[in-house]
C-alpha positions in Angstrom: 53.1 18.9 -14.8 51.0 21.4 -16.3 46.9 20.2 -16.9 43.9 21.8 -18.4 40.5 20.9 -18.4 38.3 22.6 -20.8 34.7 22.0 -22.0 34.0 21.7 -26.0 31.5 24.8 -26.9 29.2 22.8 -28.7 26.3 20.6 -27.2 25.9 17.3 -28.5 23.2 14.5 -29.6 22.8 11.0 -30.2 20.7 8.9 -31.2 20.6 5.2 -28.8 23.0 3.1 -30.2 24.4 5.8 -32.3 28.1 6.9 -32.5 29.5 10.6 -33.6 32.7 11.5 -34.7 33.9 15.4 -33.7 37.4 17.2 -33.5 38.8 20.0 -31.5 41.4 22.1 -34.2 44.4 23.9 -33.5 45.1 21.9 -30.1 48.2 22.9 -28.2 50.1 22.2 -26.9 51.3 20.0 -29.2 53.5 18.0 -27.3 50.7 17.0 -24.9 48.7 13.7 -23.8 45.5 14.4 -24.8 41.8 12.9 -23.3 38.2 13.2 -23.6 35.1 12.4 -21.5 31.4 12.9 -22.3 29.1 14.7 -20.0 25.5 14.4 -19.9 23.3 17.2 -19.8 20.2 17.1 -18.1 16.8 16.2 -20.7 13.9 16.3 -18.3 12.0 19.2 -17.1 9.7 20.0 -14.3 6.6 19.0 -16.3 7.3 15.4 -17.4 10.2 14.4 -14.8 14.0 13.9 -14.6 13.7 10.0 -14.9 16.7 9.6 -17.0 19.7 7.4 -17.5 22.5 8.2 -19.6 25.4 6.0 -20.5 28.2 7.9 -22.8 31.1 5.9 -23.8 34.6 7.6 -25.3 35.3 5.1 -27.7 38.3 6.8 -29.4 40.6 9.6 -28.8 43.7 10.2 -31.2 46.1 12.9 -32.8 46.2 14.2 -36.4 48.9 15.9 -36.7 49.4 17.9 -40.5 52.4 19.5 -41.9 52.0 21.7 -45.2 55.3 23.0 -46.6 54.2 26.2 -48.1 57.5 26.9 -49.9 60.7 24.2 -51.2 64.5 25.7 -50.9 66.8 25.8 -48.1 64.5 28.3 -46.5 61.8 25.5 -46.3 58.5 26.8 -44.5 55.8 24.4 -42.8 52.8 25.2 -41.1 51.7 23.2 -38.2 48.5 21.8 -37.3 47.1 19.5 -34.2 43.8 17.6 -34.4 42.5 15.7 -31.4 39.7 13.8 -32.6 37.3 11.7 -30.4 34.3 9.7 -30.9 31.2 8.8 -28.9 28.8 6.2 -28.4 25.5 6.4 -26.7 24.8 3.0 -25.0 21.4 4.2 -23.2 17.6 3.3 -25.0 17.2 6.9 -25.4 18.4 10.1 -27.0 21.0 11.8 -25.3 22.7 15.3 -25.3 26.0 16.2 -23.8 29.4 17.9 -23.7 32.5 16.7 -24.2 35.0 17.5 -21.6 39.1 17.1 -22.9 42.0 17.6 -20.7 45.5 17.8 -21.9 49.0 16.8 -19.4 52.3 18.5 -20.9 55.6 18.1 -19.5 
């Protein structure tokens, strides 16, 4: 089976405790098992240390899936669209930034 692993282009941040709410548009292939992982990115530097520890948690991953029908008639036309939306929770005591990572399996 065909996979693909691709990171999101936009870096993320939480607050502790905190949960977001983000969506990839235009996912294909549509007929696909869809899911999502976050990655921490590093928020240390040289001067004040690396001590950190960073606990992401998926919570939800699902499919939108919207059909417009742009004109009615026996020549009917539809455009598709696939949403994968996923949200995330920070469980650490502090602030945390990261990527999110999805990967899709199709037949």
């Amino acid at each position: 089976m065909p996979t693909k692993v691709f990171k999101t282009s936009n870096e993320h941040e939480l607050a502790p405790g905190a949960t977001g709410h983000w969506w990839w548009n235009n996912a294909s292939p549509v007929q696909a098992v869809w899911s999502a992982n976050a990655i921490a990115s590093l928020t240390g530097d040289t001067k004040t240390g690396f001590a950190q520890d960073t606990q992401l948690e998926v919570t939800r991953v699902w499919r939108r899936f919207k059909v417009t029908e742009n004109s009615l008639g026996p020549e009917s036309d539809t455009t598709n669209e696939t949403e994968i939306h996923y949200e995330v929770k920070n469980l650490s005591g502090t602030k945390a930034k990261f990527y999110v990572w999805l990967c899709v399996v199709w037949p």
